[in-house]
KOLMARZA-706217 format. One line per 5 residues: number of its first residue (from 0); their letters; for each residue x, y, z of N, C-alpha, C. Coordinates in steps of 0.2 Angstrom, whole numbers, plus 5000, padded with zeros to 4 digits. Atoms other than C-alpha are relative to their C-alpha. Layout:
! KOLMARZA-706217
NUM	A	X,Y,Z,X,Y,Z,X,Y,Z ~ ...
//
This chain:
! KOLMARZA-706217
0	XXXXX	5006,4996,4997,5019,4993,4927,5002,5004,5006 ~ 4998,4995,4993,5019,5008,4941,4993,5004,5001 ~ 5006,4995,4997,5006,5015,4952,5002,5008,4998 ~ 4997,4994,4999,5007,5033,4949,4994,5003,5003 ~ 5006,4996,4996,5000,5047,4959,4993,5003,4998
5	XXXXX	5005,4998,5003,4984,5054,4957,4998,5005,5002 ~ 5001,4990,5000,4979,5073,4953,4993,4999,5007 ~ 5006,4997,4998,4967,5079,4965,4999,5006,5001 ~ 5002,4992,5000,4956,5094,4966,5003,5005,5004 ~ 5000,4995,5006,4961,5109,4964,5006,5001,4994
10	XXXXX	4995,4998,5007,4973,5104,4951,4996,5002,4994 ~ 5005,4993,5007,4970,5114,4934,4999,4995,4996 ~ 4999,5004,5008,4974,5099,4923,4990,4995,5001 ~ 5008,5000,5000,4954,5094,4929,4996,5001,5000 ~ 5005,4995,5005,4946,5107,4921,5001,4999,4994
15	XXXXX	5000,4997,5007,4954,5107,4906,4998,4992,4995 ~ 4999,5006,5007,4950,5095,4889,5005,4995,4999 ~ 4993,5004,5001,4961,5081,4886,4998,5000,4993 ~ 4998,5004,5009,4967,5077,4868,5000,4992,4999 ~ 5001,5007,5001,4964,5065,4857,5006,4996,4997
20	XXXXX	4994,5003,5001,4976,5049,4856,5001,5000,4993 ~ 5000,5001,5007,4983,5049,4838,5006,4994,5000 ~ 4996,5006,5000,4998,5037,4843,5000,4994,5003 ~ 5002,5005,4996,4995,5020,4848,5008,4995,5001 ~ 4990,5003,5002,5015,5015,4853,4998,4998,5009
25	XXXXX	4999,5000,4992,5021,5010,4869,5001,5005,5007 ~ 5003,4995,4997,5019,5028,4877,4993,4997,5000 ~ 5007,5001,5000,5000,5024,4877,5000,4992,5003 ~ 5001,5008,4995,5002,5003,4883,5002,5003,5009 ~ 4998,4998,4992,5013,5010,4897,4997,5003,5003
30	XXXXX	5004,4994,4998,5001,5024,4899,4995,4992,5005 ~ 5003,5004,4999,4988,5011,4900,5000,4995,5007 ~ 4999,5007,4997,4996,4999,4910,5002,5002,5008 ~ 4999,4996,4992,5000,5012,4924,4995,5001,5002 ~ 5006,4995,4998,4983,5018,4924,4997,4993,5005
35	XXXXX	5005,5006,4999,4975,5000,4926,5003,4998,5011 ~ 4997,5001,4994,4989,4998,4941,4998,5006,5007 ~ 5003,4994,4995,4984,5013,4949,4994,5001,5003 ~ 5007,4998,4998,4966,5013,4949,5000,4990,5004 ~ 5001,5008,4995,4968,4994,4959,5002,5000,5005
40	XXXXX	4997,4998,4994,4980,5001,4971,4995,5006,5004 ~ 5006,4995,4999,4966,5015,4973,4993,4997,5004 ~ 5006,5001,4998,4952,5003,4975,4996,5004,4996 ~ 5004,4995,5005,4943,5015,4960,4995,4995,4995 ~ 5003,5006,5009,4931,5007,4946,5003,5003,4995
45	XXXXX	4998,4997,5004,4937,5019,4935,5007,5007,5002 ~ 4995,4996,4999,4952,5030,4931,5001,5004,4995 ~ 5000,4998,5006,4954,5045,4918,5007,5000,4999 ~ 4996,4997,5004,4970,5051,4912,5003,5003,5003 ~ 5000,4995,4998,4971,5066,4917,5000,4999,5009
50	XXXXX	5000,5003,4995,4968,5058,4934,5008,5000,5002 ~ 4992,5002,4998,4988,5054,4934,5002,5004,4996 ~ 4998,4996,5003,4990,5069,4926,5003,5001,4990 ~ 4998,5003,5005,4993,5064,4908,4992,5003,4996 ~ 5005,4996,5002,4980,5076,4897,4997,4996,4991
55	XXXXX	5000,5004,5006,4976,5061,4884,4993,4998,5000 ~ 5007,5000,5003,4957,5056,4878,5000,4992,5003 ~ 5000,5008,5000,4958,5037,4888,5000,5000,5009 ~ 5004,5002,4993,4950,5031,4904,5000,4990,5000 ~ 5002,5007,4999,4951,5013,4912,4994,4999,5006
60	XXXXX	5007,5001,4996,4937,5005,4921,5000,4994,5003 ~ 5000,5007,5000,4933,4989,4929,4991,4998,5000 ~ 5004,5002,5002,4918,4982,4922,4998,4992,5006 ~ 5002,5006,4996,4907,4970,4936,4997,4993,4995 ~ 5004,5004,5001,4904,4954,4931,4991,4999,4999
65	XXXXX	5009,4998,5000,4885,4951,4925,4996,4999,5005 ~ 5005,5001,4992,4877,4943,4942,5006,5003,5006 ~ 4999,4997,4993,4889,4954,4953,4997,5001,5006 ~ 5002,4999,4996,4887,4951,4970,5005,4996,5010 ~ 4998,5001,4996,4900,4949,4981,5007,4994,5000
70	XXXXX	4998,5006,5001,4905,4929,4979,5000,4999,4994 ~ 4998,5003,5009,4906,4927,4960,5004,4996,4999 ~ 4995,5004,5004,4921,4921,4958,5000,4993,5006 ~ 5001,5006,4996,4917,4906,4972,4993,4996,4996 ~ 5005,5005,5004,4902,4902,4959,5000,5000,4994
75	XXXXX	4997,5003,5006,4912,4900,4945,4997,5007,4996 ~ 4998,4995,5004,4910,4917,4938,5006,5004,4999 ~ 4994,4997,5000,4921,4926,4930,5003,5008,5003 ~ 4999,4996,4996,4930,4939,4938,4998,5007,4995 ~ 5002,4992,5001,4926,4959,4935,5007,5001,4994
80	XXXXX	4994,4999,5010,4935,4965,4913,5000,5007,5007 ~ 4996,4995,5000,4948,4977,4915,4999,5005,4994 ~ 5002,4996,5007,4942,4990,4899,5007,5005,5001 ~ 4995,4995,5003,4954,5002,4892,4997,5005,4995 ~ 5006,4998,5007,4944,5014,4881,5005,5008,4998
85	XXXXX	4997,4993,5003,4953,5027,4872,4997,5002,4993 ~ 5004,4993,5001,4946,5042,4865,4993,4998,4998 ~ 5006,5002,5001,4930,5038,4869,4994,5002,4998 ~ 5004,4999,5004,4913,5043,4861,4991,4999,5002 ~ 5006,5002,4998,4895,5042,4870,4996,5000,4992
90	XXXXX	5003,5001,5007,4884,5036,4852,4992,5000,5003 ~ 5009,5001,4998,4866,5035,4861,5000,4999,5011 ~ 5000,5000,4992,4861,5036,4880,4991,5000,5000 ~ 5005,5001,4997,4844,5030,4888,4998,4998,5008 ~ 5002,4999,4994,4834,5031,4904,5003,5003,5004
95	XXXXX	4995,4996,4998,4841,5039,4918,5000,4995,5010 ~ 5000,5005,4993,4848,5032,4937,5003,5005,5004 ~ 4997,4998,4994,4853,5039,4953,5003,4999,5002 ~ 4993,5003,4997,4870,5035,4960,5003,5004,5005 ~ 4997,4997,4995,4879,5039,4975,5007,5000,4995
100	XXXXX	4992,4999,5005,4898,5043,4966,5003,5003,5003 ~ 4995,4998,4994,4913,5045,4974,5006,5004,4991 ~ 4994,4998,5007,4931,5051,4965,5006,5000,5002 ~ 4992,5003,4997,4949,5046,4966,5001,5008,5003 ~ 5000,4991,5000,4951,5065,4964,4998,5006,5008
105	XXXXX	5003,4996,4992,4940,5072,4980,4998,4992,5003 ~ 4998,5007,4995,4946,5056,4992,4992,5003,5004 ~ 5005,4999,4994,4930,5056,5006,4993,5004,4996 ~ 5004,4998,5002,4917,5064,4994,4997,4997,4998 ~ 5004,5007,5006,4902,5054,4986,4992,5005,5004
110	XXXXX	5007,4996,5003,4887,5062,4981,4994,4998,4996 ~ 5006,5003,5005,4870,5057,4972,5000,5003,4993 ~ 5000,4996,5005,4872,5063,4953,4994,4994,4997 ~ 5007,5003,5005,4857,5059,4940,5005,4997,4995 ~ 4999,5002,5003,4864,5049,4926,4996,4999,4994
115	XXXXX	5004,5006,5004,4859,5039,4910,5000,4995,5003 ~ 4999,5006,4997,4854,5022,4915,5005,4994,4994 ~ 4997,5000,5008,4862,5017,4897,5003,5003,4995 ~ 4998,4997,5005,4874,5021,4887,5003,4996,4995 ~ 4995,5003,5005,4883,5016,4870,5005,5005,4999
120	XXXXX	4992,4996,5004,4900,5021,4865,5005,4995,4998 ~ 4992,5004,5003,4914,5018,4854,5006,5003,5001 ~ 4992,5000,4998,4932,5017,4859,5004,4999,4996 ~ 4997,5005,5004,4946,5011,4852,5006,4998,5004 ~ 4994,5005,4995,4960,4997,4862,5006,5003,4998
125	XXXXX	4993,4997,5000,4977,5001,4864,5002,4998,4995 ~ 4997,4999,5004,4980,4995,4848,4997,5005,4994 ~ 5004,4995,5005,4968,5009,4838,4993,4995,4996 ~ 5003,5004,5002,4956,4995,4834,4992,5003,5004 ~ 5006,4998,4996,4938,5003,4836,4994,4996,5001
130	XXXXX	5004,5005,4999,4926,4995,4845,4993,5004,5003 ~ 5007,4998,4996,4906,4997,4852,4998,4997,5003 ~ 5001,5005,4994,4899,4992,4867,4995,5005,5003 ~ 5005,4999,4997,4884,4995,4876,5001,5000,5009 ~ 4997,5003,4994,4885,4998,4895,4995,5002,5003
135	XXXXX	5006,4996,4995,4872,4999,4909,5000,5001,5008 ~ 5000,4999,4993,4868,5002,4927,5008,5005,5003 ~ 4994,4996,5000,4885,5005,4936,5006,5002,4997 ~ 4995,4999,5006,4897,5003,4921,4997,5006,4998 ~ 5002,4994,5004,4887,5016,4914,5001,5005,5004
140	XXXXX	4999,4995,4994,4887,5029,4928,5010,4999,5000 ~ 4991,4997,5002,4908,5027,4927,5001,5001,4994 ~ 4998,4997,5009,4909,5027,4908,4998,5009,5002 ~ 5004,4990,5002,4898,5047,4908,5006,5003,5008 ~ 4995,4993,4995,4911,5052,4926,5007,4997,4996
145	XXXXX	4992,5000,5004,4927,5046,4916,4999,5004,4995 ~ 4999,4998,5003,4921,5053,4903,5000,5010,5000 ~ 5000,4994,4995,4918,5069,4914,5005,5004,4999 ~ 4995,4998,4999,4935,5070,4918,5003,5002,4993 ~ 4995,4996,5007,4941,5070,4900,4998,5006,4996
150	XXXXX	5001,4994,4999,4931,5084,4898,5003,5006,5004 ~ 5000,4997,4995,4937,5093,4910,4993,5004,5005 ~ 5008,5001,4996,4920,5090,4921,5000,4996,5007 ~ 5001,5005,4994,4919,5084,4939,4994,4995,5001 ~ 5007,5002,4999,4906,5075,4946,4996,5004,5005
155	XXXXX	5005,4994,4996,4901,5090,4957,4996,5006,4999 ~ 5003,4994,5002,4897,5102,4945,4993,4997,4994 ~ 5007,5001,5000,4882,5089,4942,4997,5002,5003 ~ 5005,4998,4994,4876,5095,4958,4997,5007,4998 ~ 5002,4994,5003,4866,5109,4959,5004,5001,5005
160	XXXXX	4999,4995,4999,4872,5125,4965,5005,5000,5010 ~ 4999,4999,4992,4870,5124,4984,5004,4992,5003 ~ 4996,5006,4998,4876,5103,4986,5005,5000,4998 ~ 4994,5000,5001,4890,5107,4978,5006,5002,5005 ~ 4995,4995,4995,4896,5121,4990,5001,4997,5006
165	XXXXX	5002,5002,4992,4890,5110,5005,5008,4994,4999 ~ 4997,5006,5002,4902,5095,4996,5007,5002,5000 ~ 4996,4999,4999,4916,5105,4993,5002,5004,5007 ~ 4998,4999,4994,4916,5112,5011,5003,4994,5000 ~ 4999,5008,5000,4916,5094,5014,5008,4997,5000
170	XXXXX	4990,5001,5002,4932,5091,5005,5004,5003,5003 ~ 4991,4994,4998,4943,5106,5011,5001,4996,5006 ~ 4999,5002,4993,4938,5100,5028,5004,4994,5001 ~ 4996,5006,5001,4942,5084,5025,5008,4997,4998 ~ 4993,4997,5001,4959,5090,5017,5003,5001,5007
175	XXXXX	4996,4997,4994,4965,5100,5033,5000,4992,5003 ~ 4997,5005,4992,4962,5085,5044,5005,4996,4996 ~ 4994,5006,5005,4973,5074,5030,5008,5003,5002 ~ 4995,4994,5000,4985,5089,5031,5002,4998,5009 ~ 4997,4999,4994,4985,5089,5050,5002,4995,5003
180	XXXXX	4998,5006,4996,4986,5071,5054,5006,4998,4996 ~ 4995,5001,5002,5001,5070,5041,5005,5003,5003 ~ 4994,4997,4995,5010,5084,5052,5002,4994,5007 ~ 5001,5002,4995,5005,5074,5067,5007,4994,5000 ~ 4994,5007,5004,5016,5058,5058,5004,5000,4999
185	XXXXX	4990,4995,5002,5031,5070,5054,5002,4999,5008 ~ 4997,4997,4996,5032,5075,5071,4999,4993,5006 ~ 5000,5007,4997,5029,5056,5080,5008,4998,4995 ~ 4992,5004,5001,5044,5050,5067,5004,5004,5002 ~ 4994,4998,4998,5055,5063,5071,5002,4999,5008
190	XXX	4999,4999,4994,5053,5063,5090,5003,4991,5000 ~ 4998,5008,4999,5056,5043,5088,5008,4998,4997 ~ 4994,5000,5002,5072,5046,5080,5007,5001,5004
//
């Protein structure tokens, strides 16, 4: 397994559709297997594809234990599933929830998007084996933004119009300072040279 880098905005491969997986081989476990690495090195719940630049129909997630709350696993629950869901399939969605939602993608941005409070969908494992699953609250809100991403859909062009533009100010800005304090760390190691 290997972290790999992660796309972010304004790359083009974020807009566009991914394909659906038709080979289930070891290109797709390693795929998997980087992905799951990368979005823990991240701190992410979820991770699309496309995310690590790779324009394939499969998103990993990490699913909270059912009484999530911090100390779980000190009360004998089991720790947060690691899901794999390739080429996934929303079959039914009910109610709706409000979530503040961040993105590996736009680092420093989190936004309140409306959602389903429930959805179902079918996937199928890295072996081609399909499967149906029910998800709710905040599994559900990353299942419909991974599934976003494989769309080529962020989660700002939930926003309206005007929150959008305020968010991706937000980002740029946030950018340059990234930008400027990475200059700042060139020119600290070189003078210490």
């Amino acid at each position: 397994m290997a972290s790999r880098p992660i796309v972010e905005f304004p790359h083009p491969i974020l807009k566009s559709r991914c394909q659906e997986v038709a080979r289930f081989d070891s290109a797709l476990w390693t795929l998997l297997d980087d992905m799951k690495e990368t979005m823990a090195d991240a701190d992410g719940l979820g991770l699309a594809a496309n995310q690590v630049a790779v324009s394939w129909r499969v998103f990993t997630m990490l699913v909270p234990s059912q009484n999530a709350g911090g100390a779980g696993e000190e009360r004998g629950e089991p720790p947060p599933e690691v899901l794999e869901l390739v080429n996934p399939v929303v079959v039914g969605k009910r109610g709706e929830i409000r979530f503040e939602e961040g993105c590996l993608s736009f680092p420093g941005v989190h936004e309140q998007v409306l959602r389903a409070a429930e959805v179902d969908v079918t996937f199928q494992d890295r072996h081609g084996a399909t499967i149906r699953r029910s998800f709710g609250g905040v599994a559900a809100v990353c299942v419909q933004h991974e599934l976003d991403h494989l769309d080529g859909v962020t989660f700002l062009e939930r926003l309206s119009p005007l929150k959008r533009r305020l968010a991706l100010r937000s980002y740029q800005r946030a950018q340059l300072s990234r930008q400027f304090e990475a200059e700042d760390d060139r020119r600290a190691a070189a003078r210490a040279r």
